[in-house]
BAPAFI-809616 format. One record per atom (N, C-alpha, C, O): residue number from 1; residue in three letters; chain; atom name; x, y negated, z negated. Coordinates in nm, 3 decimals. Atoms other than C-alpha are relative to their C-alpha. Example, Ala and Ser with C-alpha at 12.3 -4.5 7.8 and 13.67 -1.06 7.14 Angstrom:
2
- k:r:c:a:c1:c2:c3
- 1:Ala:A:N:0.089:0.119:0.000
- 1:Ala:A:CA:1.230:0.450:-0.780
- 1:Ala:A:C:0.090:-0.120:0.000
- 1:Ala:A:O:0.194:-0.118:-0.066
- 2:Ser:A:N:-0.082:0.119:0.006
- 2:Ser:A:CA:1.367:0.106:-0.714
- 2:Ser:A:C:-0.077:-0.109:-0.073
- 2:Ser:A:O:-0.026:-0.220:-0.090
REM end
This chain:
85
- k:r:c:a:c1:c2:c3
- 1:Unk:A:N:0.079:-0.077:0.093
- 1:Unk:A:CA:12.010:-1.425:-3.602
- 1:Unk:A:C:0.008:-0.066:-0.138
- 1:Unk:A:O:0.119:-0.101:-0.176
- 2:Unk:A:N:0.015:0.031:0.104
- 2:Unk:A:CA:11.889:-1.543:-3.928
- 2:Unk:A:C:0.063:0.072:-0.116
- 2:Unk:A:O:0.049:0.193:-0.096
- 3:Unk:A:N:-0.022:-0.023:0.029
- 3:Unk:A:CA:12.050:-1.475:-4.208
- 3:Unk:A:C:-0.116:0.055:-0.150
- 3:Unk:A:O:-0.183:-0.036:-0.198
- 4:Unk:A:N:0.127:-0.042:0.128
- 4:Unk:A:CA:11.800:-1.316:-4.513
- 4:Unk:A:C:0.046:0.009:-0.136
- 4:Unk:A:O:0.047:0.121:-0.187
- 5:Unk:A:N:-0.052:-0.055:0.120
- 5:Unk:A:CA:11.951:-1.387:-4.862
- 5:Unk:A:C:-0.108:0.018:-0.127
- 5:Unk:A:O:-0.230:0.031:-0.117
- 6:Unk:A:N:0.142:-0.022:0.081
- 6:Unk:A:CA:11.787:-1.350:-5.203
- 6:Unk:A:C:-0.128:-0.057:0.011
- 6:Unk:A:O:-0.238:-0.004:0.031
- 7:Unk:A:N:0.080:0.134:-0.036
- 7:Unk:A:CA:11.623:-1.689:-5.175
- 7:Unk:A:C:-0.115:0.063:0.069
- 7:Unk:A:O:-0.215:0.039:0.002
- 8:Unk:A:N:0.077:-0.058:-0.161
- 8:Unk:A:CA:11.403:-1.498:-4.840
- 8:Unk:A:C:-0.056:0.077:-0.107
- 8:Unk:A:O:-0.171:0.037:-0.126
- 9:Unk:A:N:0.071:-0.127:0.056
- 9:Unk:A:CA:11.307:-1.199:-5.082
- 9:Unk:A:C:-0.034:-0.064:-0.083
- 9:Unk:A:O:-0.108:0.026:-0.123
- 10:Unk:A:N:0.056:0.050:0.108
- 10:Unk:A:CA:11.192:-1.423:-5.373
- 10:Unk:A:C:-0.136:-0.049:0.047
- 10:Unk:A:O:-0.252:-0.037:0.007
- 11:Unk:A:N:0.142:0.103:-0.053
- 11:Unk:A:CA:10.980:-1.639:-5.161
- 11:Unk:A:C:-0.079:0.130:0.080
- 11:Unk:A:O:-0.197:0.104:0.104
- 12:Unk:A:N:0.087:-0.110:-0.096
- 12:Unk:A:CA:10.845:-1.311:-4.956
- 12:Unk:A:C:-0.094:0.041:-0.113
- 12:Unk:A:O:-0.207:-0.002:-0.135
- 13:Unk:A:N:0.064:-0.053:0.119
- 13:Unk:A:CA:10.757:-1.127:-5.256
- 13:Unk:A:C:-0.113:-0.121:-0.053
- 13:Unk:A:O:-0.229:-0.082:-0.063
- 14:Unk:A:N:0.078:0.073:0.025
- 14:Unk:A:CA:10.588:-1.427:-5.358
- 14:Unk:A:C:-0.156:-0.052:0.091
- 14:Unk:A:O:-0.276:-0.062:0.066
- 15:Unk:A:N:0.138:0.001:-0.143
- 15:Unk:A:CA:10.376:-1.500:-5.021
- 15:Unk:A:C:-0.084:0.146:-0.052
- 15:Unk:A:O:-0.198:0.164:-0.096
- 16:Unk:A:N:0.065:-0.135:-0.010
- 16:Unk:A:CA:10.318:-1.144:-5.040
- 16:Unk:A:C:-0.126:0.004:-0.099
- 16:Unk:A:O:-0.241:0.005:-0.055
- 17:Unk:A:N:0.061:0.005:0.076
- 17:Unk:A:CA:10.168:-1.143:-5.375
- 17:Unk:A:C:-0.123:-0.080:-0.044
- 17:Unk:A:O:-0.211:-0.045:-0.122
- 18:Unk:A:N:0.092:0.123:-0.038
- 18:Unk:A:CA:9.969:-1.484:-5.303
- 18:Unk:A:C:-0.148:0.067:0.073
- 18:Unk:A:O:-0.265:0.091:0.042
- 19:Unk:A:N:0.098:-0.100:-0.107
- 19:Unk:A:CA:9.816:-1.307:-5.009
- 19:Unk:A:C:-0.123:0.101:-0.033
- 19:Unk:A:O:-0.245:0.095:-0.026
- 20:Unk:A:N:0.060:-0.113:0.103
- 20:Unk:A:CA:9.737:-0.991:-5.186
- 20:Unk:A:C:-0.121:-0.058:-0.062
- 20:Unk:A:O:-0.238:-0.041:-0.031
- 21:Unk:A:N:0.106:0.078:0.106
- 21:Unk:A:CA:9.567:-1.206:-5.457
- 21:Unk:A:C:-0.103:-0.021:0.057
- 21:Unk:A:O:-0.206:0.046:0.049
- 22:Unk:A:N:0.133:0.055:-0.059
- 22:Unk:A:CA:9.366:-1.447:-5.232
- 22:Unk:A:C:-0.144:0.114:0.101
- 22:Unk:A:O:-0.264:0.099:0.124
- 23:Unk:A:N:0.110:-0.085:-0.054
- 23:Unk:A:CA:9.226:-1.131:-5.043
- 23:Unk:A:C:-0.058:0.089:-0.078
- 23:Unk:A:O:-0.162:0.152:-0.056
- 24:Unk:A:N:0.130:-0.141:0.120
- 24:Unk:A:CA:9.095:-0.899:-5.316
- 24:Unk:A:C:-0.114:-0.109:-0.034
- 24:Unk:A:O:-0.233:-0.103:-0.006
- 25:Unk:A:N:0.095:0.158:0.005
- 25:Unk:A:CA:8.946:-1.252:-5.414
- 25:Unk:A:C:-0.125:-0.009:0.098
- 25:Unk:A:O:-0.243:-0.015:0.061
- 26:Unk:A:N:0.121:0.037:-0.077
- 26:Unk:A:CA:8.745:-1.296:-5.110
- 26:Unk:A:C:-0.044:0.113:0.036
- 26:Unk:A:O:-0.156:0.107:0.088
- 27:Unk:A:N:0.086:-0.143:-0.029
- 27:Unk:A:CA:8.662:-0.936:-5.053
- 27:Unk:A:C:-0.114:0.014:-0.136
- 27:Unk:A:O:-0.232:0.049:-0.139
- 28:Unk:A:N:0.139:0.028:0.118
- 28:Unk:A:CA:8.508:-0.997:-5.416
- 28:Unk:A:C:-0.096:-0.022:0.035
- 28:Unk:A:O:-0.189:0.059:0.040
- 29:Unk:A:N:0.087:0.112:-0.002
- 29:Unk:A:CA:8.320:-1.289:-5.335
- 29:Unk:A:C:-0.081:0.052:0.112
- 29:Unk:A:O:-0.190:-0.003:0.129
- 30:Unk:A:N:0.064:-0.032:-0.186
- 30:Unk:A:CA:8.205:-1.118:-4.965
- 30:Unk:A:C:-0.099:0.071:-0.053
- 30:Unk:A:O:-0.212:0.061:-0.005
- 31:Unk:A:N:0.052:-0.127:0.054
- 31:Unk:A:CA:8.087:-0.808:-5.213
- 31:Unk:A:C:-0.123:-0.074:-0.079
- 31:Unk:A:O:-0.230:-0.059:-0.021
- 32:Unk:A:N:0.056:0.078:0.108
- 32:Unk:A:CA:7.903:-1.016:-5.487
- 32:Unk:A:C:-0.122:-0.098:0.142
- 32:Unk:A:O:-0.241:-0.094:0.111
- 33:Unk:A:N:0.057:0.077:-0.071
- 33:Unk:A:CA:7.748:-1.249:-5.174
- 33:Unk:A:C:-0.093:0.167:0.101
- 33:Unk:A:O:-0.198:0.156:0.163
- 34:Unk:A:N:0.112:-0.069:-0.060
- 34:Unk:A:CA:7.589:-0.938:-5.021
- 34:Unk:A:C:-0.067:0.104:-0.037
- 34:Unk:A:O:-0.149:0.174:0.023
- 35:Unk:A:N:0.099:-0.075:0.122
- 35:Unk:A:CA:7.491:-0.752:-5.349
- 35:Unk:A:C:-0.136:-0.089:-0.009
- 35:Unk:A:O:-0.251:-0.045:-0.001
- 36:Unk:A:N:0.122:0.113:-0.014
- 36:Unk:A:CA:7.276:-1.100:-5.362
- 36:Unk:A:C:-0.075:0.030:0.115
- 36:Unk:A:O:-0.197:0.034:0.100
- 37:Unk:A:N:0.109:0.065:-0.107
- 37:Unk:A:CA:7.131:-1.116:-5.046
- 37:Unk:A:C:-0.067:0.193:0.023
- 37:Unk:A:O:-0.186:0.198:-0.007
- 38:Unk:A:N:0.044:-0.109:-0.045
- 38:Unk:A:CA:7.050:-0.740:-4.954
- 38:Unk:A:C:-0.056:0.110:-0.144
- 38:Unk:A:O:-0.137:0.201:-0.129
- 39:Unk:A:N:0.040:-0.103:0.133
- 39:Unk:A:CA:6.986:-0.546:-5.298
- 39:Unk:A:C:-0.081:-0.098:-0.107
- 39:Unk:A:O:-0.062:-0.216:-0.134
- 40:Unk:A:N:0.066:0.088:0.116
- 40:Unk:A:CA:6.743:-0.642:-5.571
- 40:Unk:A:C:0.071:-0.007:-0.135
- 40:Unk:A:O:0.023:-0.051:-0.239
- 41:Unk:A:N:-0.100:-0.017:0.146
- 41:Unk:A:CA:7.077:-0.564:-5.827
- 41:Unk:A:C:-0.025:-0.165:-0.114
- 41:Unk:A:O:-0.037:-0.181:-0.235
- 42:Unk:A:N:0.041:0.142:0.094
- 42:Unk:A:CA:7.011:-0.930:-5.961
- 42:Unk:A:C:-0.102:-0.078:0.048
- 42:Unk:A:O:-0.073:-0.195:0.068
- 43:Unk:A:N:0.155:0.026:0.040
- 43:Unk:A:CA:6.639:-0.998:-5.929
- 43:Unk:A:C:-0.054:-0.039:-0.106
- 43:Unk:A:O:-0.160:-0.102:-0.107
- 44:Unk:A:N:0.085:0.028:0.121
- 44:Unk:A:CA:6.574:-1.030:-6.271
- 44:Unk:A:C:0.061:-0.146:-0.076
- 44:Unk:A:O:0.156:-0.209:-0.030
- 45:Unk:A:N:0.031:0.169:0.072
- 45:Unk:A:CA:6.550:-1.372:-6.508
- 45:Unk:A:C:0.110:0.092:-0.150
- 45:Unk:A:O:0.120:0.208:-0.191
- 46:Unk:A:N:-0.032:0.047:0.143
- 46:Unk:A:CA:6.759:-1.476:-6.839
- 46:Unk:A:C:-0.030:-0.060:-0.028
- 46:Unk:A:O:0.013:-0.162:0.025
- 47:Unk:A:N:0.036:0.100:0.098
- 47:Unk:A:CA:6.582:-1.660:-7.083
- 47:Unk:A:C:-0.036:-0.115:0.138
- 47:Unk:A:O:-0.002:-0.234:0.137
- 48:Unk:A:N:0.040:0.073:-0.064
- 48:Unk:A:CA:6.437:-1.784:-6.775
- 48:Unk:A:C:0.073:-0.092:0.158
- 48:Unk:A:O:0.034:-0.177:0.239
- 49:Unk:A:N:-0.070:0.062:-0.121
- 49:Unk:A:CA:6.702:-1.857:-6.521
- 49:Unk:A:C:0.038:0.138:0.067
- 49:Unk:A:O:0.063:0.244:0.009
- 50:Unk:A:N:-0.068:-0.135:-0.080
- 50:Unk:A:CA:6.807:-1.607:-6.247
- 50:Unk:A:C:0.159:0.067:-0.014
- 50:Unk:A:O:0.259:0.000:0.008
- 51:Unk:A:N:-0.097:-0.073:0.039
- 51:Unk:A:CA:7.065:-1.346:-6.336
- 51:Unk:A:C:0.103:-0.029:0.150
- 51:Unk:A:O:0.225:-0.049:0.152
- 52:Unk:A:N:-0.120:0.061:-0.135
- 52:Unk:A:CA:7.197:-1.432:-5.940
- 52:Unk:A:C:0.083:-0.158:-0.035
- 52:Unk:A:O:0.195:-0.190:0.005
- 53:Unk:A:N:-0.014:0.119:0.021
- 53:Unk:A:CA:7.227:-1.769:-6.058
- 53:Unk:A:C:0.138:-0.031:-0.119
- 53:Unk:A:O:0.230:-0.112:-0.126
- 54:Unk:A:N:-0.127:-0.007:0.128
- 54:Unk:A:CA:7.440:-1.668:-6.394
- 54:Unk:A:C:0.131:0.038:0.094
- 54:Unk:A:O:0.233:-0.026:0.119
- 55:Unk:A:N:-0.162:-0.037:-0.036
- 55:Unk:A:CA:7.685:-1.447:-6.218
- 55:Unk:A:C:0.092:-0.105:0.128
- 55:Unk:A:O:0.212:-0.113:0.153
- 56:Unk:A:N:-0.030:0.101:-0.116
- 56:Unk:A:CA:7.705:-1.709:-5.926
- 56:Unk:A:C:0.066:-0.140:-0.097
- 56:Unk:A:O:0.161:-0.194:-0.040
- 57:Unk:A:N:-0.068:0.086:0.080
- 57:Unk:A:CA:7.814:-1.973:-6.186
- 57:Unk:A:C:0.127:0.068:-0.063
- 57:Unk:A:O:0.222:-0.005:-0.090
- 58:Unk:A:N:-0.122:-0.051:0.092
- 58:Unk:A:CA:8.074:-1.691:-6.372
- 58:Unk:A:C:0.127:-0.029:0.111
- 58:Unk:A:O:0.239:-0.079:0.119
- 59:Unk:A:N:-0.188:0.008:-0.121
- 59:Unk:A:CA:8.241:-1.629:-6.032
- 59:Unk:A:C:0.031:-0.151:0.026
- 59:Unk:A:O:0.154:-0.160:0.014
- 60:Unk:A:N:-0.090:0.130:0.027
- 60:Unk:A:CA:8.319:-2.015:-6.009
- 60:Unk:A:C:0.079:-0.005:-0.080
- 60:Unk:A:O:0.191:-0.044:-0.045
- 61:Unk:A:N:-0.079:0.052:0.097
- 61:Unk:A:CA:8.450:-2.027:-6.365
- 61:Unk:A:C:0.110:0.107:-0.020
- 61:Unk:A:O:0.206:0.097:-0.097
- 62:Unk:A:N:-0.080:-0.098:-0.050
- 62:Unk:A:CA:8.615:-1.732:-6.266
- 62:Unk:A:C:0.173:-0.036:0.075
- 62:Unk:A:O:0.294:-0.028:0.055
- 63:Unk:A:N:-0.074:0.112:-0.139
- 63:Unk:A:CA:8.786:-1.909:-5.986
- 63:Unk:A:C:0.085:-0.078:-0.063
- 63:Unk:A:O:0.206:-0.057:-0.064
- 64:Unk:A:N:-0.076:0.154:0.094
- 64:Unk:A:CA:8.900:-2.225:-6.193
- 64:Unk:A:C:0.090:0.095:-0.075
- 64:Unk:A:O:0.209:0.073:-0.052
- 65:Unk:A:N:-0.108:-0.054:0.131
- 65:Unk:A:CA:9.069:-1.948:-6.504
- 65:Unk:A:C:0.093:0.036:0.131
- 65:Unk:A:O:0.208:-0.005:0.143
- 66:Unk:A:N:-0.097:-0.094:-0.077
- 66:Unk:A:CA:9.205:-1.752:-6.217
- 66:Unk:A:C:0.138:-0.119:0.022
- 66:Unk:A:O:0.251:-0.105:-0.025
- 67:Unk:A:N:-0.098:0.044:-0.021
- 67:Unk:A:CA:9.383:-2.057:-6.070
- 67:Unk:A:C:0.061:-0.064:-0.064
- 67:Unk:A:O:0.167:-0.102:-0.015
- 68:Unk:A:N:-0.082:0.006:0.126
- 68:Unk:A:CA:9.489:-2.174:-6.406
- 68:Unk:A:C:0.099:0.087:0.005
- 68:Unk:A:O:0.202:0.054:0.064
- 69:Unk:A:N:-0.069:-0.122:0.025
- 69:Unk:A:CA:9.649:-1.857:-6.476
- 69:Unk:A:C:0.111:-0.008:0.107
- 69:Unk:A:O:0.227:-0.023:0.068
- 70:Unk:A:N:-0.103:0.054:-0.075
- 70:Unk:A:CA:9.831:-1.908:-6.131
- 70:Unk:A:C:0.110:-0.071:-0.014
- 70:Unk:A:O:0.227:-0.031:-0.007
- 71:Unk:A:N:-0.071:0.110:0.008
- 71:Unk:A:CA:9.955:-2.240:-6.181
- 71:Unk:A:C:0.098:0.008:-0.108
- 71:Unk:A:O:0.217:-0.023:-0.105
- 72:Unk:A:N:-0.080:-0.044:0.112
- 72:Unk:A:CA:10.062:-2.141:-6.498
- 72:Unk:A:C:0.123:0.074:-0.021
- 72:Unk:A:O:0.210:0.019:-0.089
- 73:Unk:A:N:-0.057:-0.101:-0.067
- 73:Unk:A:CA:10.264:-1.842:-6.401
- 73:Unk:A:C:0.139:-0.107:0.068
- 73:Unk:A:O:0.253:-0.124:0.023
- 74:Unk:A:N:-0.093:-0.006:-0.089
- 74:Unk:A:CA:10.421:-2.010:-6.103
- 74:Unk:A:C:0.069:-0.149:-0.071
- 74:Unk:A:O:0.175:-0.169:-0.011
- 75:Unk:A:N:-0.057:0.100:0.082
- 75:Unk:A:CA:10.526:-2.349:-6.345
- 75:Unk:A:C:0.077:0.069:-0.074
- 75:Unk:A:O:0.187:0.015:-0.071
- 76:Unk:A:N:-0.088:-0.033:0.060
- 76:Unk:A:CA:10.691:-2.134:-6.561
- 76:Unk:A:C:0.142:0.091:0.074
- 76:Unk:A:O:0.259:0.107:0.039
- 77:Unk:A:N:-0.087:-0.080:-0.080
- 77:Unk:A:CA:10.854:-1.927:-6.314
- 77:Unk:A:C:0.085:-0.119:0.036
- 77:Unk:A:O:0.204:-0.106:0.006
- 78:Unk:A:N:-0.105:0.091:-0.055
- 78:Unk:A:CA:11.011:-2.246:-6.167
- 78:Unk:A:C:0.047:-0.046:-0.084
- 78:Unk:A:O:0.152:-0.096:-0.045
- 79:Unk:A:N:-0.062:0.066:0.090
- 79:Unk:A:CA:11.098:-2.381:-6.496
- 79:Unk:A:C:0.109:0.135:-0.034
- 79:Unk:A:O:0.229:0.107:-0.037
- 80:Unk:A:N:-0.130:-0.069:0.028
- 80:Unk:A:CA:11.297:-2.036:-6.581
- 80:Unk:A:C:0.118:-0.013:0.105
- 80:Unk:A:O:0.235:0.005:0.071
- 81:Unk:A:N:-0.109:-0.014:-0.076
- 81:Unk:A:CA:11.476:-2.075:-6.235
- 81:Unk:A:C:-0.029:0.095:0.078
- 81:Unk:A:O:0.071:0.126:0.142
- 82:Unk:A:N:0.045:-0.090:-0.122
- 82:Unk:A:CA:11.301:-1.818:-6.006
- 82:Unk:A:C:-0.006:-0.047:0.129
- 82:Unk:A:O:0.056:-0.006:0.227
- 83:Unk:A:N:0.019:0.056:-0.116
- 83:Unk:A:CA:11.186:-2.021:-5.770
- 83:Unk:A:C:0.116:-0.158:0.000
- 83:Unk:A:O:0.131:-0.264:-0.061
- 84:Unk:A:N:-0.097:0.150:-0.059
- 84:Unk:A:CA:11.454:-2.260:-5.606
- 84:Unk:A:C:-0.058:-0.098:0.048
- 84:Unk:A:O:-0.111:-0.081:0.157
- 85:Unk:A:N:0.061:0.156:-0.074
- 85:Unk:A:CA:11.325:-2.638:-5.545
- 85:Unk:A:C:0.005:-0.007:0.058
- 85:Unk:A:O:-0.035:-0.111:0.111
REM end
């Protein structure tokens, strides 16, 4: 039998939280991808370009801060000593 010390609950909590993340994420993106295709909610033009087209570019840059923010996070976490090398 395996033994489970902190080490196990740092890195769980962490999966866990990963997990968590990446699926509200793609339940977003599932939501937003079939507001587009089935509802006329973004039909209409900005200054000439499609409003599907804007928010379809935000959620990318969305994407990129988000996994900034990540990387960020989990660099400092390993630099205080949370996460063991």
């Amino acid at each position: 039998m395996r033994h489970h010390g902190p080490d196990d609950t740092v890195v769980s909590a962490q999966i866990r939280r990963s997990l968590t993340t990446g699926a509200i994420a793609f339940a977003l993106l599932l939501v937003l991808v079939v507001l587009m295709l089935f509802t006329p909610l973004f039909a209409g033009t900005v200054g000439g370009i499609g409003i599907g087209y804007v928010i379809g570019f935000l959620d990318f840059v969305l994407v990129v801060v988000a996994a900034g923010l990540y990387v960020r996070a989990q660099n400092r976490a390993e630099t205080a000593g949370e996460i063991a090398p």
